[in-house]
C-alpha positions in Angstrom: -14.5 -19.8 -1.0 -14.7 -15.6 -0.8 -13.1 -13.5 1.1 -15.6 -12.9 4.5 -16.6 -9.4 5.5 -15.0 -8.4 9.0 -17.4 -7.4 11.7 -16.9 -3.9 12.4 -18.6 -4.4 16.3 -18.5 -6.8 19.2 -21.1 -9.9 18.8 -23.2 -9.0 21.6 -24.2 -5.9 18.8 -26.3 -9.1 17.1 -28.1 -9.2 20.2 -28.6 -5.3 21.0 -29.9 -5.4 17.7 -32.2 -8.7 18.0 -34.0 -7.3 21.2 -34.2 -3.7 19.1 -36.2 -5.3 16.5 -38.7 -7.2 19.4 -40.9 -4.4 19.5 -41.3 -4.3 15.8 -42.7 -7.9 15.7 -45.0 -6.7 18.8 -46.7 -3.9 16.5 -46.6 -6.8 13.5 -49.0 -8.7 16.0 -51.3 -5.9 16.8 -49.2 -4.9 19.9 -48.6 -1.2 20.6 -45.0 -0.7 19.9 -43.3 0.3 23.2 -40.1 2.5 23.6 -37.3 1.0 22.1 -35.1 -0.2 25.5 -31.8 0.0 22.7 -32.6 3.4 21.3 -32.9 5.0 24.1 -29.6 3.7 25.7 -27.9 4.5 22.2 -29.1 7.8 23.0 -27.7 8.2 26.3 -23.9 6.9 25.3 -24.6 10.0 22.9 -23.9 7.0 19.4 -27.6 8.8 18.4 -28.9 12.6 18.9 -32.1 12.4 19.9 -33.8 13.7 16.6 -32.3 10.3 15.6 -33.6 8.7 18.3 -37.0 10.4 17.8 -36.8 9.4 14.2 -36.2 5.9 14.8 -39.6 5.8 17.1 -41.5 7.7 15.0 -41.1 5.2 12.0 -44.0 4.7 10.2 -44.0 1.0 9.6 -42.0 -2.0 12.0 -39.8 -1.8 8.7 -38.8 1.8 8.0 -38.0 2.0 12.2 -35.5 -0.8 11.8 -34.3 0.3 8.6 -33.7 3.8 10.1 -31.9 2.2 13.2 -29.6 -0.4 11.2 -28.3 2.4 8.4 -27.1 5.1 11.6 -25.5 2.5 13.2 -23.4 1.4 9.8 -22.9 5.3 9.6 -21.5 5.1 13.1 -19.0 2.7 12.3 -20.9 0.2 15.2 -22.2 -2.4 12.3 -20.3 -3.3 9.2 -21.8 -4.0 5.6 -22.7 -7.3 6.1 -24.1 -7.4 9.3 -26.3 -3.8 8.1 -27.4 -6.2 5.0 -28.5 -9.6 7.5 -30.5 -6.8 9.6 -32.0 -4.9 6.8 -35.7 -5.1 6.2 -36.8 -8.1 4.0 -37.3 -6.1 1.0 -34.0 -4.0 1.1 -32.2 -7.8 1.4 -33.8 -9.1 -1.7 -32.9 -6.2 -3.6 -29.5 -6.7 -2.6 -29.2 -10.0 -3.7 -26.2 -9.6 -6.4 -23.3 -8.0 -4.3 -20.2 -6.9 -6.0 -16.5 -7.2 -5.7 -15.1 -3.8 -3.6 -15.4 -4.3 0.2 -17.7 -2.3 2.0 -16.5 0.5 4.2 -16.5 -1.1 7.4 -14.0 -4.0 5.7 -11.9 -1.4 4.2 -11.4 -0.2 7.9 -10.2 -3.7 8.7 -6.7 -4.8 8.6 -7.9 -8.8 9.1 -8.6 -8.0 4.8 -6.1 -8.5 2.7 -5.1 -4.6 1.2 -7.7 -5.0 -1.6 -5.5 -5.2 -5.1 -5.9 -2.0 -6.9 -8.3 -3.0 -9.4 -11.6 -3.6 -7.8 -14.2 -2.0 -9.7 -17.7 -0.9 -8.5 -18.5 -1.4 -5.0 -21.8 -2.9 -3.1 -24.7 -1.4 -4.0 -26.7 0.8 -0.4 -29.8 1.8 0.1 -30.7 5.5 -0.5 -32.4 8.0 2.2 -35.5 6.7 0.3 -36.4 3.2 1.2 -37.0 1.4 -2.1 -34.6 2.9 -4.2 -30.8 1.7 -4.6 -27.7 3.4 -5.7 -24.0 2.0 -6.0 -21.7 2.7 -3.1 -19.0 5.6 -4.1 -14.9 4.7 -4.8 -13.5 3.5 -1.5 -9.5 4.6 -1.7 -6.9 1.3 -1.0 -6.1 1.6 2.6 -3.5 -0.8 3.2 -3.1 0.0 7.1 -6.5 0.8 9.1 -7.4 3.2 11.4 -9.0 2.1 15.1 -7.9 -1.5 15.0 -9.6 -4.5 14.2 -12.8 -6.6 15.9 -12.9 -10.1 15.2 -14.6 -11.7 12.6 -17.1 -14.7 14.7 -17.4 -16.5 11.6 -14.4 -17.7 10.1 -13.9 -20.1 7.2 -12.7 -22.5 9.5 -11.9 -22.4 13.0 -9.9 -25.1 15.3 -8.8 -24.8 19.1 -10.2 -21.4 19.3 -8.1 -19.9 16.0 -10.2 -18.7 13.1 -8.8 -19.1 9.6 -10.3 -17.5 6.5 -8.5 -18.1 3.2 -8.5 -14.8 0.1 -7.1 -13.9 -2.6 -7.5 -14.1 -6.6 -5.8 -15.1 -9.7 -5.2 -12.3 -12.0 -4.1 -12.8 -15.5 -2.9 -9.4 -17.9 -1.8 -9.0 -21.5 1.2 -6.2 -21.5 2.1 -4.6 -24.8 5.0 -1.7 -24.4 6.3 0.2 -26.8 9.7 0.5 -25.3 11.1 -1.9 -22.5 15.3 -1.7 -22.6 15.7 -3.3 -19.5 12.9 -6.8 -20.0 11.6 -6.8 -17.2 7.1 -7.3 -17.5 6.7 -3.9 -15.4 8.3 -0.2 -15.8 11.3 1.4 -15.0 13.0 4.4 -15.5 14.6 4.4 -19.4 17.1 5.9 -19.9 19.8 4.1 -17.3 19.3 1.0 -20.1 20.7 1.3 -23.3 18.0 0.6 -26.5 18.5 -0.3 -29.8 17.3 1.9 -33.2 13.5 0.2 -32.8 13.7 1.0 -28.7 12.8 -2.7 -27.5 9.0 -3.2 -28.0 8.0 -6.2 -25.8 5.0 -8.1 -25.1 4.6 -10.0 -21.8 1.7 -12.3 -21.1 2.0 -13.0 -16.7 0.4 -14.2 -14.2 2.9 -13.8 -11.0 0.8 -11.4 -9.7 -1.6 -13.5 -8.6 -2.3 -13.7 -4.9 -2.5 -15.9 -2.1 -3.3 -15.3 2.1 -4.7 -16.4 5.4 -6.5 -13.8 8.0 -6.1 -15.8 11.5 -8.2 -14.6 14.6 -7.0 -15.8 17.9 -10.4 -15.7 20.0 -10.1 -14.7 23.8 -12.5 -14.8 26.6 -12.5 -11.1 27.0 -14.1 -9.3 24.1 -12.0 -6.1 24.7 -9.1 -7.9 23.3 -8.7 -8.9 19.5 -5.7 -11.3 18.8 -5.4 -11.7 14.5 -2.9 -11.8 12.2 -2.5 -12.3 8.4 0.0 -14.5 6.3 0.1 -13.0 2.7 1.7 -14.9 -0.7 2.3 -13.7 -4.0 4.7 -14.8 -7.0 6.3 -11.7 -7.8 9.3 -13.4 -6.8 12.3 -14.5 -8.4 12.6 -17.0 -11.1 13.6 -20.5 -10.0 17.1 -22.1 -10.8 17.1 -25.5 -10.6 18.1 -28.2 -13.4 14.6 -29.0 -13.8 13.5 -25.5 -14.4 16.4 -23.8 -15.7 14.8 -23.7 -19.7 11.7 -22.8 -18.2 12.8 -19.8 -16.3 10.3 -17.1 -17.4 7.2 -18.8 -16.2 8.4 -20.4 -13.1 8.0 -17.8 -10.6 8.7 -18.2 -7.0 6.7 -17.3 -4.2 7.7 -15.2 -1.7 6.3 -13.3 1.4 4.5 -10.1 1.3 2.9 -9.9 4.9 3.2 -12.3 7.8 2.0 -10.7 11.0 -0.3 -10.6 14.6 -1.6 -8.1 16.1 -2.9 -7.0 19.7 -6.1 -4.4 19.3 -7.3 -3.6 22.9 -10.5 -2.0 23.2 -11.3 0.4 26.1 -14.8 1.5 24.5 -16.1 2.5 21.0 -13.7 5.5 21.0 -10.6 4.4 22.4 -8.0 1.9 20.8 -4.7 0.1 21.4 -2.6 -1.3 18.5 0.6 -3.2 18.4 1.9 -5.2 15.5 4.6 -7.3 15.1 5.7 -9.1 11.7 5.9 -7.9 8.1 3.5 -5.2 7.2 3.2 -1.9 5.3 5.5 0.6 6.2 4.0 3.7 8.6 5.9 6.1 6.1 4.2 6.5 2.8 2.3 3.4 2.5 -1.2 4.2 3.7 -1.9 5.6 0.3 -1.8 3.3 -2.6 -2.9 4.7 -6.3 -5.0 2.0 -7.8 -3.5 0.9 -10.7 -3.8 -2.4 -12.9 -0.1 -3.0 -13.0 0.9 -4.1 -9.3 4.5 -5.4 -9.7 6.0 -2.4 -9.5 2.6 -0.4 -8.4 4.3 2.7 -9.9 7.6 2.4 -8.7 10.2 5.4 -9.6 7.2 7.2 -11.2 5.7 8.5 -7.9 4.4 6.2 -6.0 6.1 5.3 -3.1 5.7 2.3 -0.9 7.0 -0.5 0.9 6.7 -3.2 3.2 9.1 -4.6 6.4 9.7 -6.8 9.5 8.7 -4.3 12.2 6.9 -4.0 15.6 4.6 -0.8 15.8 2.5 0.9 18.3 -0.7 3.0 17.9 -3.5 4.8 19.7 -7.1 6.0 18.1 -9.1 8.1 19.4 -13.0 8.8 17.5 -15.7 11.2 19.0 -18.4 11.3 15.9 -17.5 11.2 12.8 -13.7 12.3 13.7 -10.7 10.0 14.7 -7.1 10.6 14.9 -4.4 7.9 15.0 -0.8 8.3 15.7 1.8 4.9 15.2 5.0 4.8 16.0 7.5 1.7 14.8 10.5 0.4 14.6 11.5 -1.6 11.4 14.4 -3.5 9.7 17.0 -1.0 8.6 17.2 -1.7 4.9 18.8 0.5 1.7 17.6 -2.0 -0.7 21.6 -2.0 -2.2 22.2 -5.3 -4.1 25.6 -7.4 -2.9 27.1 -10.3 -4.7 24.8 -12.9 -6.3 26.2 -15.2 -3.4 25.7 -13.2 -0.7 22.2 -11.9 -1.7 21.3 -15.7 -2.0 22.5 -16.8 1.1 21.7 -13.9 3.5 20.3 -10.7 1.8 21.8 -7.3 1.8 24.3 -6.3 4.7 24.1 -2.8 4.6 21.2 -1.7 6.5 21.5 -3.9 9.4 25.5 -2.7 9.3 24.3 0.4 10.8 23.5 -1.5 14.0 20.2 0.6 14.7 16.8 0.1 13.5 14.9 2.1 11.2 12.5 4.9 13.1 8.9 5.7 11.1 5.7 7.5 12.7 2.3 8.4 11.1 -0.3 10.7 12.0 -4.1 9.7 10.7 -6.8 12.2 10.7 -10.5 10.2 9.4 -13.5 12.7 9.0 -16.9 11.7 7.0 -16.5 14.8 4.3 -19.3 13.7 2.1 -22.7 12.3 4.3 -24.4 10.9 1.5 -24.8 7.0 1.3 -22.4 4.6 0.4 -19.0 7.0 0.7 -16.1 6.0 2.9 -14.7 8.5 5.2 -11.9 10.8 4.2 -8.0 10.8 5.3 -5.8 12.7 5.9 -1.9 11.2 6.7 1.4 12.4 7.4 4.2 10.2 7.6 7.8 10.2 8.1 11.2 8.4 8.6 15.0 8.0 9.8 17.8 5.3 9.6 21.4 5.0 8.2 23.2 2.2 6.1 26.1 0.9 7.1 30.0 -0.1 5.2 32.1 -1.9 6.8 35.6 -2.5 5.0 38.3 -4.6 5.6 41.5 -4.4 6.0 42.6 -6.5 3.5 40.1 -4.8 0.9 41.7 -1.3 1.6 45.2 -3.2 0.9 44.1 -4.5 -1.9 43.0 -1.2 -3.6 46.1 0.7 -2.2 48.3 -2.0 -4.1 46.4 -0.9 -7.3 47.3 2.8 -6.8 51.2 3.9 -8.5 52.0 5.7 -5.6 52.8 5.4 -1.9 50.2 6.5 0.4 49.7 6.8 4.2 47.1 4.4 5.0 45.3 5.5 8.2 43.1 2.4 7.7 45.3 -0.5 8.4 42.2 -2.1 10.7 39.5 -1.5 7.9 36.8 1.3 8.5 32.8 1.8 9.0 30.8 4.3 7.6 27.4 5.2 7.4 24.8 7.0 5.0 21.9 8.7 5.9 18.2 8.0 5.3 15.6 9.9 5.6 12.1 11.1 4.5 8.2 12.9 5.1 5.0 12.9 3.3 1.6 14.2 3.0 -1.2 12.1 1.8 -4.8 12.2 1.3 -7.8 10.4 0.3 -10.9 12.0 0.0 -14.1 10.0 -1.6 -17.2 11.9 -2.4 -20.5 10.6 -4.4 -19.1 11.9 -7.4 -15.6 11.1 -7.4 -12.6 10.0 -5.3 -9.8 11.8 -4.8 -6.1 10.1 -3.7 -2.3 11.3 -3.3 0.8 12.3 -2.1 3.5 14.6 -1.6 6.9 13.0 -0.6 10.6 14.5 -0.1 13.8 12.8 1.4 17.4 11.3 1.3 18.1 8.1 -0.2 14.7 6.6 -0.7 15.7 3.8 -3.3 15.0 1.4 -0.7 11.5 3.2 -0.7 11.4 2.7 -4.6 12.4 6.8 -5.2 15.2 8.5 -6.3 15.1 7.7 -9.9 16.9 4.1 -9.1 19.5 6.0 -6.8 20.7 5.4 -3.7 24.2 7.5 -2.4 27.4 9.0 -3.8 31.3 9.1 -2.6 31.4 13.2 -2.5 34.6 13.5 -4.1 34.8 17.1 -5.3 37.4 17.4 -3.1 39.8 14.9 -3.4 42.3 14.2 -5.3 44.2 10.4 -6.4 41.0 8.7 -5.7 40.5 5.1 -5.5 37.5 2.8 -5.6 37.5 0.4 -2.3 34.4 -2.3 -2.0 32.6 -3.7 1.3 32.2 -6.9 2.6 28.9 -7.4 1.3 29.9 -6.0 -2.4 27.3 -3.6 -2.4 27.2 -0.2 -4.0 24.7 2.6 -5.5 24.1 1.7 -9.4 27.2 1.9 -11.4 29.0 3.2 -8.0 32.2 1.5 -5.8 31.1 0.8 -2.3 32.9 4.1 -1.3 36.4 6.2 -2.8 39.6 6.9 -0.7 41.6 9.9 -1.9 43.8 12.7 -0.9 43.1 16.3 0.0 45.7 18.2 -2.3 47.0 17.1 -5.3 50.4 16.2 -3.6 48.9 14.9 -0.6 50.3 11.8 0.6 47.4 10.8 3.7 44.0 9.0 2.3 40.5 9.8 3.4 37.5 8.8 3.2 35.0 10.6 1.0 31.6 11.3 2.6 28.8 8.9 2.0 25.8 11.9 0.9 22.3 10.4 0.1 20.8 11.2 -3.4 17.7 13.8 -2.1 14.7 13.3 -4.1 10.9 14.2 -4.1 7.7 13.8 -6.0 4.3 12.6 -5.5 1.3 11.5 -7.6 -2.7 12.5 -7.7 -5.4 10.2 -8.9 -9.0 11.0 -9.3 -11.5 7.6 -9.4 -14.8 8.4 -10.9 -17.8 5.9 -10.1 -19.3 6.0 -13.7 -21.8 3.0 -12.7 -23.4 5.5 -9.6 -23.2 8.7 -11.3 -25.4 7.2 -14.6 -27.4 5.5 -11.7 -27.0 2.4 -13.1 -29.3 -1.3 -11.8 -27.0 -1.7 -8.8 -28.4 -5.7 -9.1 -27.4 -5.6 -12.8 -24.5 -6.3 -15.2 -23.7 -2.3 -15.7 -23.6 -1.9 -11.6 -19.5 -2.1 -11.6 -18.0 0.5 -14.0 -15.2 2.9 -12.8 -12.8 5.2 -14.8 -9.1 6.2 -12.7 -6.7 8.8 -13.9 -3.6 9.4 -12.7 0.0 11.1 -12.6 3.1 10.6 -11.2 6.2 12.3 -11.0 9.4 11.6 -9.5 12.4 13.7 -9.1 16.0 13.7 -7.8 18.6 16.6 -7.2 20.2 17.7 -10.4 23.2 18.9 -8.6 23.5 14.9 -6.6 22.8 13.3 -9.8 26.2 15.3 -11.5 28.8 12.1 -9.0 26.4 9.3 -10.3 26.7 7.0 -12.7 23.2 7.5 -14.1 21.5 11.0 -15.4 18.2 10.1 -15.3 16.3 13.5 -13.9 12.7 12.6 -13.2 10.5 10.3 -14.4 6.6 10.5 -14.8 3.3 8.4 -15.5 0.4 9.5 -16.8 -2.8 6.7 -16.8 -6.1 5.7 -17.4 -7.7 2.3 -16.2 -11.5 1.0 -16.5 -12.6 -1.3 -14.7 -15.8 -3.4 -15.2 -17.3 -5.9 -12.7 -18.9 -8.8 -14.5 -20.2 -10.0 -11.1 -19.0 -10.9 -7.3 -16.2 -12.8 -8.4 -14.7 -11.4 -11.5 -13.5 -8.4 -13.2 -12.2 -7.0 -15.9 -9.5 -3.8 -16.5 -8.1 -1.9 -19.6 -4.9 0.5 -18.7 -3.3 2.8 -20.8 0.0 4.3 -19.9 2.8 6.7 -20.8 5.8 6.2 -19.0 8.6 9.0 -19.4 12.1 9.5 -18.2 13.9 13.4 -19.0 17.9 13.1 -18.8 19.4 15.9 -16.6 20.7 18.7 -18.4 24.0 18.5 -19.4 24.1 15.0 -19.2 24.6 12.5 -22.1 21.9 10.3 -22.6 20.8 8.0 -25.6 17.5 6.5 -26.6 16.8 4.2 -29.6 20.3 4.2 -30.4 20.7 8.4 -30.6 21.0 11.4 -28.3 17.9 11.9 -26.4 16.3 14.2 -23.7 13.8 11.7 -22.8 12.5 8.1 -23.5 9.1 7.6 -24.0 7.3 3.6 -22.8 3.6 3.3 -24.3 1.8 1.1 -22.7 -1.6 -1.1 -22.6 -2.1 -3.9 -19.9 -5.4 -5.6 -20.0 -7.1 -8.5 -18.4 -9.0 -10.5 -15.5 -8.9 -11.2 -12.3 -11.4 -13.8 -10.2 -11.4 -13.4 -6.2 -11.9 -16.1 -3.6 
């Protein structure tokens, strides 16, 4: 079962457009053809100019007038792909009777589709300005959170007491080769916080966790204004299992675990005006409506510039379109979270402790801006995104904790914390984003900057430090959750002068950071103008680099020296048909060590440590 194409209008547009195409069986019977009743009222709600309009009556043949009519309306966002391809003309359907794998626009513009998996190649093939030639569609950037809400799908996979269900997903399968991989893990990280031996750790890694799993749901009221839906979204990028049967086994018994589970309310006042809300587990507003499209989606770029996430969260948002424009500001509130690892027992049983500590929820906003830059057939509209955050983690300490670590110190000291303490760290963070897709190539990125991003998978692994250039007789004190930065105690004690004899705290200060990647997706298949109904109709070529950065002078109270890390990669992709494709990525991963730092790679001093790397294989979609 595949993956069905969202409608991108209300059903009664199936019947606008059956009584449109009325007068075109009239003239197929010898009947003068008499003004189209739809055009005409499309041309009064101003969704066609009247050349349009004119153009549409005008037609030539029954054919070429609902050709004309079906291809403005997908332009206009009122019909999606599949429902311009079951009104088509005969002979434009026939041609299209091999589709491909990338969703059309209108289902990219649909959040009931799972975020498409950054390796869909090629795209379905639309018909030109001149009726009986084909070319293939442009590079449609991954859009993981849509603009204008969603319209329900009438056609599920399977529906029961008035709830839709439509199964996706696909099983992909990759090869990885790397030249150096210290820490073992089958995706990259930042080098040189891992020690490597004289032949720097080559590893191979055959996987298939990444492999995906989902359910779009469609709740169906009686008043089409309203769309109910929601998704629940699976993958195995999970942690290993531990039982008794599975212990030797380890390495290929992956555990599922949740990537999105979520409804949402879209409320429809009229083609142009839309209410959101969202409540579950979804992409983050800040920095996650831009995705680069890589091969290797475990850690999608992680600490090399590409910054994501997902959380629990309940969101707001409004769009507005007039034309080929819409804006769209969200606001949400989300799980606080700073991603800081406790005790294996505690992370078991309950998860981390810190960001919910802070007693406050986490505050992120975006601002969408969606303009059609390039007119020509077969190209998505372009984006531009802004996006920011705030939050705090929390430490809470107890007393017994702070007596401990007092006991441990060879000198008697005022202890102002005889009840414990709370502290918190600030989060924060803003980024620019764009996609812009042209006929001849697609352009994708970011900008970001911000304190403590390592929840946000930034920073260069690094989270906060105790500020303790000021303190003297220091002493390491740990939470009740166990959790600390990298190397780090939970937070440091100390006095103010040498001989002081009164402990303080030392301030919690976030690890600032910034950095940002660019990636340019070239359609090779449209630009050779390839058989879009052949096996050379799904070629694409991606490059990319990515950078990220922290502070030099926050990194000096770390534990780790790591100064910025970058990727540089290439990926083709071939589409072998609907179902399946193939990809090819080569890679250079690179971590510099800060300057004046001591860091090691292969066993000697190094500046930087260098990962080659080729990842290779298939993936088949349902």
């Amino acid at each position: 079962m595949y993956r069905k194409t969202r409608f991108a209008c209300p059903p009664i547009c199936a019947v606008l457009i059956f009584f449109a195409l009325s007068p075109a069986r009239a003239q197929q019977q010898g009947s003068p053809a008499p003004p189209n009743p739809l055009v005409q009222l499309l041309e009064s709600k101003g969704i066609l100019t009247a050349a349009e309009a004119a153009s549409i009556q005008q037609a030539s043949s029954p054919e070429a007038s609902n050709q004309k009519l079906v291809d403005i309306l997908l332009q206009r966002g009122i019909l999606s792909q599949s429902e311009h391809d079951r009104l088509a003309s005969p002979a434009i359907q026939t041609a299209q009777a091999v589709p491909a794998i990338q969703p059309s626009l209108a289902t990219k513009a649909q959040n009931l589709q799972a975020p498409p998996f950054p390796t869909e190649p090629g795209a379905p093939a639309v018909v030109d300005h001149f009726p009986t030639r084909q070319i293939n569609a442009a590079l449609t950037p991954i859009r993981a959170l849509p603009v204008g809400g969603v319209i329900l799908d009438d056609h599920p996979s399977f529906k029961a007491d008035g709830v839709g269900i439509t199964p996706y997903g696909f099983i992909k399968v990759s090869a990885v080769e790397d030249s150096s991989n210290p820490q073992g893990a089958d995706f990259p990280l930042p080098g040189l916080i891992f020690a490597t031996d004289p032949s720097g750790d080559p590893a191979f890694h055959l996987k298939a966790r990444s492999s995906r799993v989902g359910v779009n749901l469609a709740w169906y009221d009686h008043n089409p204004k309203w769309a109910i839906s929601g998704k629940l979204e699976l993958d195995f990028e999970g942690n290993f299992s531990a039982v008794d049967n599975r212990n030797l086994s380890s390495i290929r018994s992956n555990s599922p675990s949740l990537r999105l589970a979520y409804a949402r309310i879209d409320y429809h006042f009229d083609p142009n005006n839309t209410v959101s809300a969202l409540f579950g587990e979804d992409w983050t507003a800040f920095a996650s409506s831009t995705l680069p499209n890589l091969f290797e989606t475990t850690g999608l770029g992680i600490d090399f510039g590409a910054l994501w996430e997902r959380l629990p969260q309940m969101s707001v948002g409004y769009t507005h379109k007039s034309g080929n424009f819409a804006i769209m500001p969200e606001f949400s509130i989300d799980l606080p979270a700073s991603g800081l690892v406790p005790d294996l027992q505690d992370q078991i049983g309950y998860g981390e402790q810190a960001g919910p500590d802070s007693n406050r929820p986490q505050l992120q906003a975006r601002l969408v801006f969606q303009y059609q830059l390039d007119h020509a057939k077969g190209v998505a509209p372009a984006q531009l995104i802004f996006s920011g955050f705030e939050g705090e983690t929390g430490t809470d300490v107890t007393a017994a904790n702070v007596a401990s670590a007092l006991a441990a110190m060879d000198h008697a000291y005022t202890n102002p914390f005889v009840n414990g303490l709370s502290t918190t760290s600030k989060q924060d963070g803003w980024d620019a984003e764009w996609q812009l897709p042209t006929r001849f190539a697609t352009l994708t990125g970011k900008f970001y900057s911000g304190s403590d991003l390592f929840f946000y998978f930034a920073g260069q692994l690094q989270s906060y430090y105790n500020d303790t250039r000021h303190l003297y007789n220091t002493v390491a004190v740990s939470d009740v959750d166990a959790a600390a930065p990298l190397g780090l105690p939970s937070l440091v004690l100390g006095t103010t002068t040498p001989n002081g004899t009164t402990l303080v705290l030392a301030p919690q200060r976030p690890v600032r950071s910034q950095g940002g990647f660019a990636q340019i997706g070239i359609p090779l298949s449209r630009l050779f103008n390839v058989d879009p109904a052949g096996r050379n109709a799904g070629w694409s070529l991606y490059a990319l680099y990515g950078i990220d950065q922290a502070k030099r002078r926050d990194l000096q109270l770390t534990a780790f020296q790591d100064r910025f890390s970058t990727m540089a990669v290439g990926t083709l992709n071939y589409k072998f048909n609907r179902w399946a494709s193939f990809t090819f990525e080569q890679s250079l991963y690179t971590t510099h060590c800060n300057p004046g730092a001591t860091c090691t790679s292969r066993g000697v001093p190094a500046r930087e440590w260098n990962d080659i790397r080729e990842e290779a294989g298939p993936i088949f979609t349902f």
